[in-house]
N, C-alpha and C positions, 0 to 999 in steps of 0.2 A: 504494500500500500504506500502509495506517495502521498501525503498531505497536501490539500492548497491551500495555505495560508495568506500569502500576500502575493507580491508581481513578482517575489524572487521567485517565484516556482516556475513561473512562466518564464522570465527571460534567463535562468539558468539550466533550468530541467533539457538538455538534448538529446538524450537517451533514446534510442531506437523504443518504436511503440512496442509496446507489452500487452499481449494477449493472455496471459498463464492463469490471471485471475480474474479470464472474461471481461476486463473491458479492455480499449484503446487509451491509452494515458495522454495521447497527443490529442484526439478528438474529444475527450473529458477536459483538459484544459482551457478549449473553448470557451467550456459556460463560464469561468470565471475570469474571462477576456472578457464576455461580453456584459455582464454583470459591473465590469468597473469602465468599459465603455459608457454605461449608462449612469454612471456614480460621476465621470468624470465630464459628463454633457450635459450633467444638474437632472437629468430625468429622475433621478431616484436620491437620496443623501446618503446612504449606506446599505448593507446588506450581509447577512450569515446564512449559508448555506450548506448545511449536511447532506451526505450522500451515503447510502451503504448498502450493498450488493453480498447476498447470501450473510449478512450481520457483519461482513467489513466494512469501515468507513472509506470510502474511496476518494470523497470529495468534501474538504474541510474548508472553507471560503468563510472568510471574515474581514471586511475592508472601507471603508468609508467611513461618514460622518455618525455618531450616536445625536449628537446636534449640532449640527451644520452652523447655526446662528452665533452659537461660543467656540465654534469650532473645536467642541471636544469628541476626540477619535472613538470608532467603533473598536468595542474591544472583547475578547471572547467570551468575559461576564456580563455583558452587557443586560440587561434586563430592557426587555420591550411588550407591549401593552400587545395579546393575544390576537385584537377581536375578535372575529367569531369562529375561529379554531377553539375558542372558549367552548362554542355548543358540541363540539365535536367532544370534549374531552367531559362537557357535562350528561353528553346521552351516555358514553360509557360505565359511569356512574348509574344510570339509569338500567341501563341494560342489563346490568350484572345485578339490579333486583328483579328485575325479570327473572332472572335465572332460580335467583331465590324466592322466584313464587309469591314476593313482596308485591308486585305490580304485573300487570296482565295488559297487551298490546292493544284487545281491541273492549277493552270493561272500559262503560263511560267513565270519566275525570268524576264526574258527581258520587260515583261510590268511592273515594276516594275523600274528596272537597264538596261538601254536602251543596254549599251555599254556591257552587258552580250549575245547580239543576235549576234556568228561567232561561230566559229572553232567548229561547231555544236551543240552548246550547246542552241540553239532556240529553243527545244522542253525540257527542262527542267524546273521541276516545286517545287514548295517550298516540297511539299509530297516528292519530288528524294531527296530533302538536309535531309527532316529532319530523312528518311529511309535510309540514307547512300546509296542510288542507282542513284546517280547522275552521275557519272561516272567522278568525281571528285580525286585529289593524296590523297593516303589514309597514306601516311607519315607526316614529317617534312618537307613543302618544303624549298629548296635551295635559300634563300632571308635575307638580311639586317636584325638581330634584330629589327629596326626602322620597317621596311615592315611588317616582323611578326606581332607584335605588336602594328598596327593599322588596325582598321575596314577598310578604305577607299583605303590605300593603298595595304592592301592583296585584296581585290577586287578587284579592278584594275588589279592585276599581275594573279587574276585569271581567268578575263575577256579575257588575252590575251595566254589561255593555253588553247590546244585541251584536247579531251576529251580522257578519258583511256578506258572507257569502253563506252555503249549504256547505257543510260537511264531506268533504271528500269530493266535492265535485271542482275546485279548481287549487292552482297553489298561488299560494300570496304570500312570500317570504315574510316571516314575522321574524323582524329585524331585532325585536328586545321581549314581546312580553310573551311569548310560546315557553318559552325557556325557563321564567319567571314560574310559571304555571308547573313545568315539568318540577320545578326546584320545589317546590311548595309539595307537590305530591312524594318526591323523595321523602323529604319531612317527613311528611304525617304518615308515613307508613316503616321507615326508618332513621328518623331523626333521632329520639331517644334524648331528647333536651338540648342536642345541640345546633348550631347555627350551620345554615350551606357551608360554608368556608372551612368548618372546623370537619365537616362531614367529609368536605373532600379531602381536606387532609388527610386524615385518617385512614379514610376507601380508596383513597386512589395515589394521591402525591408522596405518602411515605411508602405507601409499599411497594411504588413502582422508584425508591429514588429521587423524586424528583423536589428538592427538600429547597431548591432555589423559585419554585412556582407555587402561587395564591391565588385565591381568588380579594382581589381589592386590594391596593396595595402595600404591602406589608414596611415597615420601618425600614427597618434593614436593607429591604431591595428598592429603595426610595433614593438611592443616592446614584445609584450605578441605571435609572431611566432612560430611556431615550424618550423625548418628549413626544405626541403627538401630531405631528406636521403636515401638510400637503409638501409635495415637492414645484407642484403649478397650481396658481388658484384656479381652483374646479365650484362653478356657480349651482352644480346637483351633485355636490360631492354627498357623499353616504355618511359621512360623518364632519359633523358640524362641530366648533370651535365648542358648543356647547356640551355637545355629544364628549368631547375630549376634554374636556374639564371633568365632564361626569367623571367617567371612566377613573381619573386619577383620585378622588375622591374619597378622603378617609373614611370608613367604616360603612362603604356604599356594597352590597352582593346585587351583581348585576350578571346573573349565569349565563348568558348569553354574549357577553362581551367582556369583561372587567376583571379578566385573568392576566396575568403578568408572569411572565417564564424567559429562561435564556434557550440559545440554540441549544446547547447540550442538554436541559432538564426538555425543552419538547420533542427533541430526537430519541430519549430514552420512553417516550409516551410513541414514537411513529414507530420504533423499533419493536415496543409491546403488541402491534397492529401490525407487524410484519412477520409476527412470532405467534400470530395465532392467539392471541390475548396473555401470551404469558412474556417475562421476560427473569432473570436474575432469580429463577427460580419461585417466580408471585407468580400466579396466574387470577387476571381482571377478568377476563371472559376466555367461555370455550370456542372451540376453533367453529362448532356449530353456529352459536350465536352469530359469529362476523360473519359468518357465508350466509345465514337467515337477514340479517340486518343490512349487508351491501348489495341486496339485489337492484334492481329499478323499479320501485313502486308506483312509481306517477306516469308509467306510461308517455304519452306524447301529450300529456298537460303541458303550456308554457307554464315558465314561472312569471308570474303578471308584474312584478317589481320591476323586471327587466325591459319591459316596454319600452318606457321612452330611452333607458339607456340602448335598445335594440334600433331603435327609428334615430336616435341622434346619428349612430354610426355605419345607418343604410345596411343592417345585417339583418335576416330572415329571421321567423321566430322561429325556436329552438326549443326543443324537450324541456325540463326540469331538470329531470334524473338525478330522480333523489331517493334514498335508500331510509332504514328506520333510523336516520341519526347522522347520517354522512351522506355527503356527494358522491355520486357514480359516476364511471365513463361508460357505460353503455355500449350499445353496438352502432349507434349510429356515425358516420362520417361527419366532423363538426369541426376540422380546423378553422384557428381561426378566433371559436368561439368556445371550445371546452374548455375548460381551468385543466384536463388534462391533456392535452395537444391531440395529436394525431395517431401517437404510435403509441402509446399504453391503450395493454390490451383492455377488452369489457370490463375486465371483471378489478381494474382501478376503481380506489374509492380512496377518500379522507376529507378532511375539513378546509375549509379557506375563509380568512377575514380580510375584511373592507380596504381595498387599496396596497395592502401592506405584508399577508403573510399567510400561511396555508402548510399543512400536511397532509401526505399521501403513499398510500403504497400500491406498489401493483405482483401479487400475487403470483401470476405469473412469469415473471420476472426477479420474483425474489427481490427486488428492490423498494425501499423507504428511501423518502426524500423530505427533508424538512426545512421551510424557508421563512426568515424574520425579515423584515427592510424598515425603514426608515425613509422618512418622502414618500407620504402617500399617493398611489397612483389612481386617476378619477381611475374607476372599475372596469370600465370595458379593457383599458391598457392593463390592468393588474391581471385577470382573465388571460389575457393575451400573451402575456409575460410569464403567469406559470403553465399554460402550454407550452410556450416556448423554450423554457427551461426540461422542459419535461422528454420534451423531441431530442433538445440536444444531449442533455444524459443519454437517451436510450440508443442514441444513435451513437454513442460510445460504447455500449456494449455491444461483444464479438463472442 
């Protein structure tokens, strides 16, 4: 394994290409030419990128700005604000009650959250939350900071909101309170007095390791932030000045976004997902579960959020393809437009948030890929950007 740390790798590495452990080391160097190609023409302000092939790291990339405006350097502790790679790592938590026969995929949310059974929402069930077909607001809604940024009381204000759509009949990316909702049933079925935060610690972030990731951000990993930025002002960008104050905000549980982890603690979370749900000997979920939960459930639903980002950029409307808790790649032909490019097979699946960051594995390929940036990108380029990355990994393996 060769590491890619910075430009020495690139302008010193000349080694005839190496094939011995399946991939090309010359065409693997690529992505981290182009990655600081885009670091160094302001498109992006930083970025860390893991790579690991059959559980070797092949691709270590860390370079740019943590904040570009004081000009302090990206650095391999860095801590960066999840987005919504947060929902990804909170269904896992979810799913593994599933497992424990604590929650059930398609039992309405009301036998759970009693005060969830009016304004029609009696026949939804945790499968509508975690498929975006709840027919749930697929924005920011119009509530108190304090509201946002509690489990208990966005549930509440969501108990007392009719529904937007029918149930399973279309998807509407719920961008914060789906999540909100799933957190709250965690709770009340395994909560046992303590808070989301402390829950995931517990269920997930100490046993898998990852002892540098929170939910909200913790003291300690308050120093070593990369702030929340765009890298170009974007007038429908997905996350608002407001949005990014939230997120940083002391004592806010925002399951859906308001996780804080480095490269290395979310690559030991994309590693668990390339292992079959187990890693360092913890096993989160069984291998059945991820093969149950990554299929394509939405069919050829659009996702309706993506609208006008699809008509800004003159692109066709496109599947969902979304599984019980993760994004899929499916079988359709979608360069261009999949968060996983062209060449990861179907059966790719993992998380991605707003502008800036995403994980993924692709099964058949025995490949995990985990990526943090800095300089938010309006969405359709961040989209584009981890396909793009994703092509060129795979077209590094031989």
């Amino acid at each position: 394994m060769i590491p890619f740390h910075d430009t020495q790798d690139v302008e010193t590495d000349r080694r005839p290409r190496q094939q011995a452990h399946g991939y090309d080391q010359a065409r693997l160097n690529r992505v981290g030419e182009r990655l600081r190609e885009d670091i160094e023409a302001g498109r992006i302000h930083g970025a860390a990128l893991m790579v690991s092939l059959h559980g070797e790291v092949i691709l270590d990339f860390v370079s740019g700005y943590a904040d570009k405006a004081s000009d302090r350097r990206l650095e391999r502790d860095s801590v960066f604000a999840t987005m919504s790679v947060a929902k990804a790592i909170t269904n896992v938590l979810t799913l593994s009650l599933v497992e424990q026969g604590l929650l059930r995929f398609h039992a309405p949310v009301a036998e759970v959250i009693q005060e969830f059974r009016k304004l029609g929402k009696q026949e939804v069930n945790l499968s509508h939350l975690m498929l975006h077909t709840a027919g749930l607001p697929q924005g920011l809604p119009p509530v108190a900071p304090e509201v946002l940024g509690s489990i208990e009381k966005l549930t509440a204000y969501v108990c007392d909101l009719p529904m937007v759509g029918i149930a399973g009949e279309q998807v509407s990316y719920s961008m914060l309170v789906a999540q909100s909702v799933i957190a709250a049933m965690c709770l009340r079925v395994a909560g046992k007095g303590r808070n989301f935060a402390t829950m995931l610690k517990e269920e997930v972030f100490e046993p898998l390791g990852m002892h540098e990731t929170s939910l909200g951000l913790r003291d300690d990993l308050a120093e070593r932030l990369c702030p929340v930025r765009v890298a170009e002002p974007d007038p429908d960008a997905l996350i608002t000045d407001q949005v990014a104050q939230l997120l940083c905000t002391p004592g806010i549980e925002l399951p859906a976004a308001a996780m804080f982890t480095t490269i290395a603690d979310l690559h030991r979370f994309t590693e668990m997902l390339r292992r079959g749900g187990e890693i360092g000997g913890v096993r989160i979920l069984s291998p059945a579960m991820l093969r149950y939960s990554t299929r394509n459930y939405t069919g050829t639903m659009r996702n309706m959020v993506w609208d006008s980002i699809l008509s800004s950029r003159h692109w066709q409307p496109t599947p969902a393809a979304l599984g019980l808790g993760f994004h899929v790649r499916g079988e359709q032909p979608l360069p261009g437009q999949s968060r996983f490019g062209a060449l990861n097979s179907p059966r790719a699946f993992g998380g991605f948030g707003a502008g800036s960051t995403g994980c993924w594995v692709d099964p058949d390929y025995d490949l995990g890929i985990s990526f943090l940036s800095t300089g938010l990108l309006e969405e359709s380029r961040h989209v584009e950007r981890t396909g793009l990355l994703s092509d060129m990994i795979i077209s590094a393996l031989v």
